[in-house]
C-alpha positions in Angstrom: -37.5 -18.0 2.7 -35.2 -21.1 2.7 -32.8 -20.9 5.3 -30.6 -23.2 3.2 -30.5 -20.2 0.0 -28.7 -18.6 3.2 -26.2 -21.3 3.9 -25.3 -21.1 0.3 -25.2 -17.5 0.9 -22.9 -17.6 3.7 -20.7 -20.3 1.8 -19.8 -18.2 -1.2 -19.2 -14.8 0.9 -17.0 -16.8 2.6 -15.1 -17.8 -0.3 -14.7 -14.8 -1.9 -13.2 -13.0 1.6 -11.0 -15.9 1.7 -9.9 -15.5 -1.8 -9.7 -11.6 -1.8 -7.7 -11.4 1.7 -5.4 -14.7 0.2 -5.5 -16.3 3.4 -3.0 -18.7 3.7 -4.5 -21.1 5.6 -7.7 -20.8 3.4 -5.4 -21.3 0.0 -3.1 -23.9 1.6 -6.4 -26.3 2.6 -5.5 -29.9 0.0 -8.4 -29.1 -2.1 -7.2 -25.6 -2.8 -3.9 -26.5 -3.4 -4.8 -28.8 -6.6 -6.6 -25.7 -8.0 -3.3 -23.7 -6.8 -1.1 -26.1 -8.8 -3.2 -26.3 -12.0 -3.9 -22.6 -11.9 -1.4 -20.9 -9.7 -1.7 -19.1 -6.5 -3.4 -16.1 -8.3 -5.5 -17.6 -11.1 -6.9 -19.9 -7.9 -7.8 -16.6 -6.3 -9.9 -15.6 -9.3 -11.4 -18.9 -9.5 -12.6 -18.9 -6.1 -13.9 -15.4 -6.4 -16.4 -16.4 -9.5 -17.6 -19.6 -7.5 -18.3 -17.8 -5.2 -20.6 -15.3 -6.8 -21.9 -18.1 -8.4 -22.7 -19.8 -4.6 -24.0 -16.2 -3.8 -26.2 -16.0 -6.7 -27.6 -19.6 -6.4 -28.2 -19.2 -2.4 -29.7 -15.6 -3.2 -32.7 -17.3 -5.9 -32.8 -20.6 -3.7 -33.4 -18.1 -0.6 -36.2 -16.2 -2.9 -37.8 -18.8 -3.9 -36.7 -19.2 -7.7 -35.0 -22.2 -7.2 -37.8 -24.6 -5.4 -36.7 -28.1 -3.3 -37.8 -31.3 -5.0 -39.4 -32.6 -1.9 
């Protein structure tokens, strides 16, 4: 198991609590708010929810094994 699949993990539940509770502080960050202003406050929400899964679901198969490191 690569610890970093779990990182990745980590990373994209993270966003997706962030953007399901609409923390402010977590919306408000300067990258957020270009995403904010293009998209508005909710469409940014939903954004960060799909990247998320899509964090989850690339940590998940780099974590298995499915995804190797070019080492």
């Amino acid at each position: 198991m690569n610890p970093w699949g779990l990182a990745f993990v980590g990373a994209g539940l993270f966003t997706i609590i962030g953007a399901v509770c609409d923390w402010d502080w977590f919306m408000n960050h300067p990258k957020a708010r270009f995403v904010c202003a293009v998209c508005g406050r909710g469409g940014a929400r939903i954004f960060y929810v799909v990247f998320g899964i899509a964090f989850v679901i690339f940590g998940a198969l780099f974590a298995a094994g499915v995804i190797h490191d070019t080492k």
